[in-house]
C-alpha positions in Angstrom: 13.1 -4.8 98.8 14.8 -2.3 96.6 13.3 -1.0 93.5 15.2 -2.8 91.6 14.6 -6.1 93.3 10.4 -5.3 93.1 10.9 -5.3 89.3 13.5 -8.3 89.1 10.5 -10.0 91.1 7.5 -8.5 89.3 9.2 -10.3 86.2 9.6 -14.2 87.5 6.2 -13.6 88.7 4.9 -12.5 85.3 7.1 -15.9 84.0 5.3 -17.8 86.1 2.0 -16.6 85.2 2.7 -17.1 82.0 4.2 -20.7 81.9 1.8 -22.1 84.6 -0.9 -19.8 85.1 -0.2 -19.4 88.7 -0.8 -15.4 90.0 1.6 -15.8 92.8 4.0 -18.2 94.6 3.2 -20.5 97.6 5.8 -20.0 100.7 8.8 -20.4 100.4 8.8 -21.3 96.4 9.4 -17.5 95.6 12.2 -17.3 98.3 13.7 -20.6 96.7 13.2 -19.3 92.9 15.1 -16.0 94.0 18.2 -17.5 96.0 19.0 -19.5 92.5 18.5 -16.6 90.3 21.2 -15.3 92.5 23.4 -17.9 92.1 23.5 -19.7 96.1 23.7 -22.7 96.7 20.8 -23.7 98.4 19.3 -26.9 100.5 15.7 -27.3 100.2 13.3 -29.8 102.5 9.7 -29.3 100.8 6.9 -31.9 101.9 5.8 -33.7 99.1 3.2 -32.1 96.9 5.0 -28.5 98.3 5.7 -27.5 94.2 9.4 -27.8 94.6 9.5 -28.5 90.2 8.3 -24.9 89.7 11.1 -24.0 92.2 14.1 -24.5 90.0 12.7 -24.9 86.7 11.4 -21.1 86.4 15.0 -19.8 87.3 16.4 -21.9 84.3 14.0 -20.9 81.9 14.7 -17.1 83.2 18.4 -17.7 82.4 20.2 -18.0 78.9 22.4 -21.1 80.2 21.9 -24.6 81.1 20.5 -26.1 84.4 21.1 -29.4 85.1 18.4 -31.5 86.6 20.4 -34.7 88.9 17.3 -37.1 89.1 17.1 -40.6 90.3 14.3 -42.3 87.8 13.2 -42.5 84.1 10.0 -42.0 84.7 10.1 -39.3 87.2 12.8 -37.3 84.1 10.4 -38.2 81.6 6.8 -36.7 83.1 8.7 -33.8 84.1 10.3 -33.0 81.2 7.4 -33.9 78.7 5.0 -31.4 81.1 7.7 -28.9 79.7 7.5 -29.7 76.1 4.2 -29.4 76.8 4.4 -25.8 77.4 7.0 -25.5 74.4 9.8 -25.2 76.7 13.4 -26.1 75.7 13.8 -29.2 78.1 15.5 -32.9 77.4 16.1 -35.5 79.0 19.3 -38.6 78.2 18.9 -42.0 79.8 19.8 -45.0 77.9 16.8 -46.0 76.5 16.6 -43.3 74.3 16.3 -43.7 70.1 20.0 -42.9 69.2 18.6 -40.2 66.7 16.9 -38.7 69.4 20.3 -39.0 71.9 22.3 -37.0 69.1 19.6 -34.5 68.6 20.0 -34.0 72.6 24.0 -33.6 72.7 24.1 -31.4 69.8 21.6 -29.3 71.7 23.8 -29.2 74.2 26.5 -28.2 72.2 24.1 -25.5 70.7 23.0 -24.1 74.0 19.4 -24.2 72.9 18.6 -26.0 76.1 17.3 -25.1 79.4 16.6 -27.3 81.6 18.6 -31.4 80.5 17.2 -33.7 82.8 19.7 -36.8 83.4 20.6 -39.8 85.8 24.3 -39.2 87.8 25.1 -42.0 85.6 24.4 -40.3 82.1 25.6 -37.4 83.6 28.9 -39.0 84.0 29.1 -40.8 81.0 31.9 -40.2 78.5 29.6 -38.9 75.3 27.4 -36.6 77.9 30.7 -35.7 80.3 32.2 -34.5 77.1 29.5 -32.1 75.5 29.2 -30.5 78.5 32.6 -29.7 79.3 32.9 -27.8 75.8 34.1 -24.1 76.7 31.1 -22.6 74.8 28.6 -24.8 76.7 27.1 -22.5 79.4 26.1 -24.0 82.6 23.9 -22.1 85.2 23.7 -24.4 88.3 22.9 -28.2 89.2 19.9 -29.1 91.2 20.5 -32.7 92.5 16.1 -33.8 92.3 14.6 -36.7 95.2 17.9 -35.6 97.2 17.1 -38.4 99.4 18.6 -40.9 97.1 22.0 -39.7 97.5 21.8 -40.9 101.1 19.8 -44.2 100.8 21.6 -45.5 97.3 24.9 -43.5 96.8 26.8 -45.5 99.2 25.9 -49.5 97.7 23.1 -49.3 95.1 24.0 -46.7 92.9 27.7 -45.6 93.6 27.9 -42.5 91.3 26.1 -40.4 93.4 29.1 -40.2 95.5 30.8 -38.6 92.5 28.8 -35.7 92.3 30.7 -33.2 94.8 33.5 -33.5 92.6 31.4 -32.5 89.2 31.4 -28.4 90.3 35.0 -28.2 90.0 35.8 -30.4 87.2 33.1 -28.4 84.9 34.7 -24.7 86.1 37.8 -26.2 84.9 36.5 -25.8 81.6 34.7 -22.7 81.4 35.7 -19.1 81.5 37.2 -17.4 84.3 34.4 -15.9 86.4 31.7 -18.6 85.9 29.7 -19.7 88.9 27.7 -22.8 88.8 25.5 -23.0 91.4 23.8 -26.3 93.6 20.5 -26.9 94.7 19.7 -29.9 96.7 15.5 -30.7 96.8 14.1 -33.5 98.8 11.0 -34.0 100.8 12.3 -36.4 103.1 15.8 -35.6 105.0 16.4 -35.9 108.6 20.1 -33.7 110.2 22.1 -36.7 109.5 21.1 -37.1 105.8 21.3 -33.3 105.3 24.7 -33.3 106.8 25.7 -36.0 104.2 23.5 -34.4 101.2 25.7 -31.1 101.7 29.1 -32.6 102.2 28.9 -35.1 99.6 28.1 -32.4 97.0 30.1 -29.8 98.2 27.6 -27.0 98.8 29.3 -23.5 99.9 27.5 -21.8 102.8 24.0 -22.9 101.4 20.7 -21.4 102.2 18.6 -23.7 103.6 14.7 -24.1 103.3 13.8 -26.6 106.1 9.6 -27.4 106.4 8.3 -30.3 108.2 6.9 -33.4 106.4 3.5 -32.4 108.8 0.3 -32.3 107.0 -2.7 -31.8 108.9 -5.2 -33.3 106.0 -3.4 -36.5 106.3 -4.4 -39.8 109.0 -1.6 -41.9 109.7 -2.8 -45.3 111.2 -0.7 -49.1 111.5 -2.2 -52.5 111.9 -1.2 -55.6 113.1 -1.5 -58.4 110.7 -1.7 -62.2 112.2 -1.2 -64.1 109.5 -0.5 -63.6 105.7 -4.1 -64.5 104.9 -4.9 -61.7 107.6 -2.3 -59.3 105.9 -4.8 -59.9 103.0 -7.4 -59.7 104.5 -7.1 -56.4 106.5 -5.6 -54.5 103.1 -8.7 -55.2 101.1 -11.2 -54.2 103.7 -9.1 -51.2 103.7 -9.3 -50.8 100.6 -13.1 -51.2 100.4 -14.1 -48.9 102.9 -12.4 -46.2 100.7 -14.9 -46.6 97.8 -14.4 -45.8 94.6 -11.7 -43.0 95.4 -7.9 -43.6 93.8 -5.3 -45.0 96.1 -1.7 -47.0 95.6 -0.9 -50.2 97.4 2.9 -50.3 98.4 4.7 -53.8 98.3 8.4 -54.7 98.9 9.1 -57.2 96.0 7.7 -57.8 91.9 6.0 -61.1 92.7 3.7 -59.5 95.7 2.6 -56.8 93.2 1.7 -59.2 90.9 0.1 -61.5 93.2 -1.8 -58.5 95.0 -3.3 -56.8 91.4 -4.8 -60.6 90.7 -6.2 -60.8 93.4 -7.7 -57.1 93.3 -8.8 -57.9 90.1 -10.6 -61.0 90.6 -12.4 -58.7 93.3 -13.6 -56.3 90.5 -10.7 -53.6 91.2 -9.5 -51.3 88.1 -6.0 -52.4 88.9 -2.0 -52.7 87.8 1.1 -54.2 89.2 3.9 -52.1 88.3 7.4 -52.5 89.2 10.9 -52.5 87.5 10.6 -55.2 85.7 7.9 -54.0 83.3 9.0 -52.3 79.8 9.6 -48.3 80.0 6.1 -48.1 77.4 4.4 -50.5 80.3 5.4 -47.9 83.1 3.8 -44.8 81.1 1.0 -46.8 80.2 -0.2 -47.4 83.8 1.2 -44.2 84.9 -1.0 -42.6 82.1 -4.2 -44.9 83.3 -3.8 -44.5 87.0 -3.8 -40.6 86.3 -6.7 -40.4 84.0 -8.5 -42.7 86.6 -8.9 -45.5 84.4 -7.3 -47.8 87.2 -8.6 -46.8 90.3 -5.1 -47.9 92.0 -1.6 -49.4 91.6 0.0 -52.1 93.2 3.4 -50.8 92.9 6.7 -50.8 94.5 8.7 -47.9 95.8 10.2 -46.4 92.4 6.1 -45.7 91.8 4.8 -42.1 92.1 8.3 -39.7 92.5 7.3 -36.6 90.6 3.6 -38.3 89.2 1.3 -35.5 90.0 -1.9 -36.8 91.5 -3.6 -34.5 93.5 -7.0 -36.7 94.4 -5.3 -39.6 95.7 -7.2 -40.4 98.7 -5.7 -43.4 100.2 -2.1 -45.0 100.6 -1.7 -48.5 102.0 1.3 -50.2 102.7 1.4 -53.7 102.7 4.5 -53.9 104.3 6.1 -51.0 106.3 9.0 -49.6 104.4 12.7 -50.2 105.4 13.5 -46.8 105.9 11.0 -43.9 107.6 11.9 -41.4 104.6 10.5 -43.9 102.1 7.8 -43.8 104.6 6.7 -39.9 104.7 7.6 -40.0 100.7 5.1 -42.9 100.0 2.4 -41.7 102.2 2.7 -38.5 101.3 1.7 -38.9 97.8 -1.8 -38.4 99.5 -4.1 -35.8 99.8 -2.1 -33.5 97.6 -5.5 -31.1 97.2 -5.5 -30.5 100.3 -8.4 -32.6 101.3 -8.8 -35.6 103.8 -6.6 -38.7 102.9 -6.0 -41.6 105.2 -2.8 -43.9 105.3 -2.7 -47.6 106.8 0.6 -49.5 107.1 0.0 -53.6 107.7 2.5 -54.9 110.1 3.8 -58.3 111.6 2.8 -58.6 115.7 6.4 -57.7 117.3 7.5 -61.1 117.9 7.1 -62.4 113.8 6.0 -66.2 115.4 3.1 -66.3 113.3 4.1 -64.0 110.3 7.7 -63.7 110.4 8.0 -62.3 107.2 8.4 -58.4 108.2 11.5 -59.2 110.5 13.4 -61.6 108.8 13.1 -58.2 106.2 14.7 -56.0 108.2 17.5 -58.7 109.5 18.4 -59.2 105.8 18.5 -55.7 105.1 21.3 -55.2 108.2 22.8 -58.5 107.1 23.6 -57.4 103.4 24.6 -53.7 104.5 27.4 -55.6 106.8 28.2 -57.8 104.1 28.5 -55.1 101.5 31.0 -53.1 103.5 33.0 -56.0 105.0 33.6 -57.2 101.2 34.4 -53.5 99.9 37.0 -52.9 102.5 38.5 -56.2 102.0 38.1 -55.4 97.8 39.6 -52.0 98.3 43.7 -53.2 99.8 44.0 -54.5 96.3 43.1 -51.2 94.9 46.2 -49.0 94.2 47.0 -45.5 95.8 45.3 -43.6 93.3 43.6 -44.7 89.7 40.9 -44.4 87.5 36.9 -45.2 88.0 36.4 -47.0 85.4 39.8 -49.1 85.5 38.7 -50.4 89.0 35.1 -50.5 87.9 36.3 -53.0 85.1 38.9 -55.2 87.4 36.4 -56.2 89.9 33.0 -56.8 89.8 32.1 -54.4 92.9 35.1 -52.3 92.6 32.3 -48.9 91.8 30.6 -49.7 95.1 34.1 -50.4 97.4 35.2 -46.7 96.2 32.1 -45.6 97.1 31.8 -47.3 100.8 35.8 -45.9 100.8 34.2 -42.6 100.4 31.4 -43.1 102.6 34.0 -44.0 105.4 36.4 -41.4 104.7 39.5 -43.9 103.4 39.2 -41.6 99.7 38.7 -38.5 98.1 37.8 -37.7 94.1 40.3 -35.8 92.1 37.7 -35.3 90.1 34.5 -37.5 88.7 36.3 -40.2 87.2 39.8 -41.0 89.5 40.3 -41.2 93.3 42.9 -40.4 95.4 42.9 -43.1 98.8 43.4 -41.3 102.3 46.4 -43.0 104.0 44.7 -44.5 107.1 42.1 -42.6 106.3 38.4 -44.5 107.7 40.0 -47.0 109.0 38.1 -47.1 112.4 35.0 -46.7 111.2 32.6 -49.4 110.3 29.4 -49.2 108.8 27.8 -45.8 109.2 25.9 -45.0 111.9 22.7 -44.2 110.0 20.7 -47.5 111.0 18.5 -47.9 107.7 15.6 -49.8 109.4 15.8 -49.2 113.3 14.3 -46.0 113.1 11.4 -47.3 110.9 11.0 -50.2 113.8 11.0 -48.2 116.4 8.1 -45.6 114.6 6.1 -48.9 114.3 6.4 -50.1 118.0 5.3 -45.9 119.3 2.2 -45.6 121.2 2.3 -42.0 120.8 1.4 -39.1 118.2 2.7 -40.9 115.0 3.3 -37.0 113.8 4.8 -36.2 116.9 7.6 -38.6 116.0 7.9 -38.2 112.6 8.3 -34.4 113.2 11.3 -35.0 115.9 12.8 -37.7 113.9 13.2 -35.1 110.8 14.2 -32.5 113.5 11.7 -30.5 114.0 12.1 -30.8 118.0 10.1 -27.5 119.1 6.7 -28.7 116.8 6.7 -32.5 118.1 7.3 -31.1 121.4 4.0 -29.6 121.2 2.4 -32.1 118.8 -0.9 -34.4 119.5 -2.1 -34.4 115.8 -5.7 -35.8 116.8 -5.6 -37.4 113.1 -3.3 -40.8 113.6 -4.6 -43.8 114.8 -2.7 -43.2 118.6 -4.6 -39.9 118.9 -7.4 -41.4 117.7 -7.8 -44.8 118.0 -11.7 -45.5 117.1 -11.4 -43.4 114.0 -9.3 -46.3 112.9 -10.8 -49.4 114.1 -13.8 -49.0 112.1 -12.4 -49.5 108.6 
C-alpha cells in the first residue's frame, strides 16, 4: 500500500471508530468499503450477520454525494436508517407510508444534497415524484447498492416486476448529470448461488465487478430436519423443540398468516412470551414486535419470511422452521439469523415423510409453487402478442392487469430490452424458445431435504463452494451427528 493509500485508509478507519466504535474492520468489510470509495462496481456474497451495512454505508458518509440504498422491505429501510439517525447521520428513507410532510421534507433534501445515504424500494425509486428529484443536474449521485440482492432473483421476475428495471437506472441517471460522473453498483446478499449471481450482475448491468464470494458456512451453527407424521405431530415435535431450548430467544418460521396466528395461540396458551407477525399487521404493529422481540420482552416470533432481514439480533439461539422453505436461499437466510455472537445456535426444519400420505401438506406446497410459476409465464407470453413493438411501462401497466409482470417474464426470457426505466423495446424473436427458466425454485430445496449426507457439505456445493464441500463433514448437522439431535 502506498503512502498515500495508508492515510486514505488510516482515515475510513478513524470514521469508523468514530461512528460505530469499531477499532478495525472484519475480513473482507475493509476490502469492500475501499473498492466503493473507488468507485467499482462490486458483487458482494457476505453470510448473514457478516456486517455487510457498515460495508456501504461508511463510504457514503465519507463522500459529499448521494448513495442510494435498493432495499426490498419497510422494515428492514426503516431499522437501518433510524440506527443512522441515531448516530445523527444524514440518512432517509421514502416508501409510501410515509406522513406527506415528512415525504416533502425527504425530496427537498434530495434536491438540497444534504443527504447521504436515501434508503428506498425499486418501486419508490422509480416513481415519478422520486425519479424526478433525482435526475435534477445539481443532485449528486455517488453509487447504488441494490441491499438482500437475493430478491432480484426470487421476486423480480413475477412478484415484484421493477426490479427488472434496475440495469437500465445507471444510464438513464448519467443522462442527466455532468460529463465525467460515475455512479457506481454494489450488489450485497447473503444468499446467491452462480446462477443467481449470473442474473444479479446482468440484470443490473455491473461493469467488470469485483467480487467478494464467502460461504454461507458457520461452524457455531447445528443444522438438523425431522419428519413430522401428522399435523398434530408437526405440533408436537416444534414445541418440544422449542422447550428443550429454555428460556433462550428463537423465531418459528411458517408459510402462510393464519399458521402464525394459530401457532402464537397456541404458544401462548403454553405460557410462551410470543407474537405472530406477518404482512398483514399495521407498519406500528411490525415495530412494535420487532422492538419487543429485540428487547427480549417476547422470547420469540412466529413469523413469516419478510421477518428478521436486517433486525440485528445477535443472541438468537434457536431457529425452527415449521415448514421447510420453498427455496434453499430463504433457507440459509432464515437460519442464519442464528448465533450471530458467535456462540452455539441450533436449527430444526419439520418436514412431511417423502410420500405426503399422511401429511400431504408440504408437497401439495411445492406442486403449487411449480404450478403457478408455469401459469404465470404461460399467461405473460400469451399477454405480451398484444403488446406493441415498443411503449411505455406504465401504458401497458394500466391496459392490462399483469401487463408489469409479462414485461418482466419478456425480460427474464430475453424477448425485450429497457430503453430506459420506464419504456421497452421487444426483441424480434427474441426468447422465443425458451420457457420458464431453468432455476427450479423448489427442487433444490427438495432434494437438500431428502440428503443423507453433511447438510453443510451440500449447502456449501449448492452456493458453489465445490473445493470446501468436497472436504466438508461439519460434525454439527443432524447427518454427522445423528444422536446430538434425537434427544431434543
Amino acid at each position: 500500500m502506498s503512502p498515500s493509500g495508508a492515510d486514505e485508509y488510516d482515515r475510513v478507519r478513524a470514521k469508523l471508530r468514530e461512528i460505530w466504535g469499531y477499532e478495525d474492520f472484519r475480513p473482507p468489510q475493509g476490502e469492500i468499503v475501499r473498492t466503493l470509495l473507488e468507485g467499482r462496481d462490486a458483487a458482494i456474497v457476505l453470510p448473514t450477520g457478516g456486517g455487510k451495512s457498515i460495508c456501504f454505508q461508511l463510504p457514503a458518509l465519507l463522500q459529499t454525494g448521494l448513495t442510494l440504498v435498493v432495499s426490498p422491505l419497510v422494515a428492514l429501510m426503516e431499522n437501518q436508517v433510524q440506527e443512522l439517525r441515531d448516530r445523527r447521520l444524514p440518512a432517509a428513507l421514502l416508501h409510501g407510508q410515509l406522513d406527506r410532510r415528512v415525504r416533502r421534507d425527504t425530496l427537498n433534501a434530495i434536491e438540497r444534497n444534504r443527504l447521504r445515504l436515501l434508503y428506498l424500494s425499486p418501486e419508490t425509486l422509480l416513481s415519478p415524484p422520486v425519479w424526478e428529484r433525482l435526475c435534477q443536474p445539481q443532485v449528486r449521485i455517488n453509487g447504488s447498492i441494490l441491499d438482500e440482492a437475493h430478491c432480484l432473483v426470487q421476486w423480480g421476475d413475477t412478484f415484484r416486476p421493477a426490479y427488472r428495471r434496475l440495469g437500465a437506472v445507471r444510464p438513464a441517471l448519467l443522462k442527466t448529470k455532468p460529463p465525467g460522473t460515475k455512479i457506481a453498483i454494489a450488489a450485497f446478499t447473503a444468499t446467491a448461488d452462480p446462477e443467481a449471481q449470473q442474473t444479479i450482475a446482468t440484470v443490473l448491468g455491473l461493469q467488470r465487478p469485483r467480487q467478494f464470494l464467502y460461504s454461507p458456512y458457520r461452524e457455531n451453527l447445528y443444522l438438523a430436519l425431522k419428519v413430522a407424521w401428522t399435523p398434530r405431530d408437526r405440533r408436537q415435535k416444534l414445541f418440544k423443540f422449542i422447550q428443550s431450548q429454555g428460556k433462550t430467544s428463537g423465531l418459528v418460521y411458517v408459510r402462510t398468516r393464519g399458521d402464525s396466528e394459530k401457532l402464537a395461540r397456541e404458544a401462548s396458551a403454553r405460557g410462551y412470551a410470543v407474537a405472530a407477525y406477518h404482512a398483514g399487521l399495521s407498519g406500528e404493529e411490525r415495530r412494535a414486535i420487532e422492538r419487543g422481540w429485540i428487547e427480549n420482552q417476547l422470547q420469540f416470533v412466529v413469523c413469516t419470511s419478510a421477518f428478521g432481514m436486517g433486525v440485528n439480533k445477535p443472541d438468537v439461539r434457536w431457529v425452527a422452521h415449521f415448514q421447510a422453505p420453498a427455496l434453499l436461499s430463504e433457507y440459509v437466510q432464515e437460519v442464519g439469523r442464528a448465533g450471530r455472537d458467535g456462540r452455539s445456535a441450533r436449527a430444526l426444519t419439520l418436514v412431511s415423510e417423502c410420500t405426503g400420505l399422511l401429511d400431504p401438506e408440504d408437497k401439495q406446497r411445492r406442486e403449487s409453487v411449480r404450478r403457478q410459476q408455469r401459469e404465470i409465464f404461460k399467461r405473460s407470453r400469451q399477454l405480451a402478442k398484444q403488446f406493441p413493438q415498443q411503449g411505455e411501462v406504465e401504458a401497458i401497466a394500466r391496459q392490462f392487469r399483469e401487463g408489469a409482470i409479462a414485461l418482466s417474464v419478456l425480460h427474464c426470457c430475453g424477448g425485450l430490452q429497457w430503453r430506459d426505466p420506464f419504456h421497452y423495446q421487444l426483441v424480434p424473436g427474441g426468447g422465443s424458445g425458451r420457457g420458464v427458466p431453468a432455476i427450479d425454485a423448489t427442487g433444490t430445496m427438495a432434494r437438500y431435504v431428502k440428503w443423507r449426507g453433511c447438510r453443510w457439505q451440500f449447502l456449501l456445493a449448492a452456493f458453489g463452494f465445490k473445493s470446501e464441500s468436497a472436504v466438508m463433514h461439519c460434525g454439527h448437522c443432524d447427518n454427522c451427528f445423528p444422536h446430538k439431535f434425537n434427544s431434543s
